[in-house]
N, C-alpha and C positions, 0 to 999 in steps of 0.2 A: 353120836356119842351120847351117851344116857347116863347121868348123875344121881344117885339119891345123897342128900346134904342131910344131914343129922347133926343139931346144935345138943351138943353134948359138957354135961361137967367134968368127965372123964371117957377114956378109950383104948381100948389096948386091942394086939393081934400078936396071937400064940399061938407056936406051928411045933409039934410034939413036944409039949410043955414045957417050952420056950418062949418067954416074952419077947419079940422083936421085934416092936412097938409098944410107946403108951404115950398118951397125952394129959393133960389136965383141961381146962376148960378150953373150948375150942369148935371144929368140925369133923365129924368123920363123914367122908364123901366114899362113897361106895359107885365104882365108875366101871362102866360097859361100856364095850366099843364095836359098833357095829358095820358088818361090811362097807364099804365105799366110804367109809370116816377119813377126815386128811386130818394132816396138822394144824388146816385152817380150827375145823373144828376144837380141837384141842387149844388154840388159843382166845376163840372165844370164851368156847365155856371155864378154862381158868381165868382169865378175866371176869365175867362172869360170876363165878364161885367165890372170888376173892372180894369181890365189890358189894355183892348180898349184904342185904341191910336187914339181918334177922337177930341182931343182939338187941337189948332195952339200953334203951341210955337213961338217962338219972330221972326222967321222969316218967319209968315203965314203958314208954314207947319204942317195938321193935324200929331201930334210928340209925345201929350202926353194922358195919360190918366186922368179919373177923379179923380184916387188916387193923382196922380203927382201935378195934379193942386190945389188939396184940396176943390173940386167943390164938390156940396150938390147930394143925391139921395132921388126920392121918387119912392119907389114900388107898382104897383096898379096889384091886381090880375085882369084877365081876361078869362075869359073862352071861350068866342067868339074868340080867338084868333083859337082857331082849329075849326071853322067851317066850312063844308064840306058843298061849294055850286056846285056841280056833278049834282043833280037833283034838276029840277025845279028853282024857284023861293026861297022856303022858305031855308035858311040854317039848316043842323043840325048841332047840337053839340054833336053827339052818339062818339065823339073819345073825349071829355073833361071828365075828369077827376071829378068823384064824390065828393061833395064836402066834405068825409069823407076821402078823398085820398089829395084832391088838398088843400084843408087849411093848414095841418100840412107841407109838399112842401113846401107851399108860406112864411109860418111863417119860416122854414128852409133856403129858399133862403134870406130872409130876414136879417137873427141872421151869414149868411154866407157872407152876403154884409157887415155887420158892422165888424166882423172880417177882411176880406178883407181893409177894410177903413177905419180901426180903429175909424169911430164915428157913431153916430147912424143913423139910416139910415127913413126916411117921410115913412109913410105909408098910404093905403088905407083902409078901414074896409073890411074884409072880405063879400061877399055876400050881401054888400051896394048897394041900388044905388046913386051911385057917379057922381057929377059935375067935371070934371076933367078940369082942366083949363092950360093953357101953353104958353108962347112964345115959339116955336121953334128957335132956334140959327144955323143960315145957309140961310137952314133946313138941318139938319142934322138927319135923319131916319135910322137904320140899324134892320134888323129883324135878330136873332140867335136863331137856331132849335138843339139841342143835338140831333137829331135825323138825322144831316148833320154836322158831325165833322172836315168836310174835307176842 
């Protein structure tokens, strides 16, 4: 399971010009999930995701996390996140996760972020295509792979 984390001032996700999502200061985690991923994974990396200590605290130092800060999340599945550009030109996606596999994952990382943050947490529509929109804040990008624990 593959995370891009984005500390954001703002976020939103709009599906034929439909907002159905937006946050205020927060994360927008952009989550891949690739074959052989369990639920193990998924409660790692929400754990994980929620504990991140990428906010400033009073003395400019990145000190706290989104939980600490009480900053908003929205989740956006992504499956292009494991794309394997090795050959050529066109990317595959033969290591993404079917979406028979990867939905119920993402709906799990999801219901594991809200515990973690005790509120609810923005989402993307499963298998939408999505306008995702964002300030980034920094920028601050961090990418986190369960498959690199270390």
């Amino acid at each position: 399971m593959r995370a891009v984390i984005q500390r954001v001032s703002e976020a939103s996700v709009t599906i034929e010009g439909r907002k159905v999502s937006a946050i205020g200061a927060g994360l927008l985690v952009l989550l891949g999930v690739e074959e052989g991923d369990t639920a193990s994974d998924a409660e790692w990396l929400s754990a994980k995701v929620a504990a991140m200590r990428i906010f400033s605290d009073l003395e400019g130092k990145m000190n706290l996390s989104v939980r600490e800060t009480g900053g908003d999340v929205i989740v956006v599945s992504q499956f292009t996140l494991h794309a394997s550009t090795k050959k050529g030109n066109r990317p595959s996606f033969l290591l993404a996760a079917r979406p028979e596999v990867s939905e119920p994952l993402y709906e799990k990382f999801c219901e594991l972020m809200e515990v973690e943050l005790g509120t609810p947490v923005g989402r993307g529509v499963f298998g939408a295509d999505m306008k995702v929109a964002l300030v980034n804040d920094g920028p601050v990008t961090i990418m986190v792979d369960t498959k690199m624990k270390h």
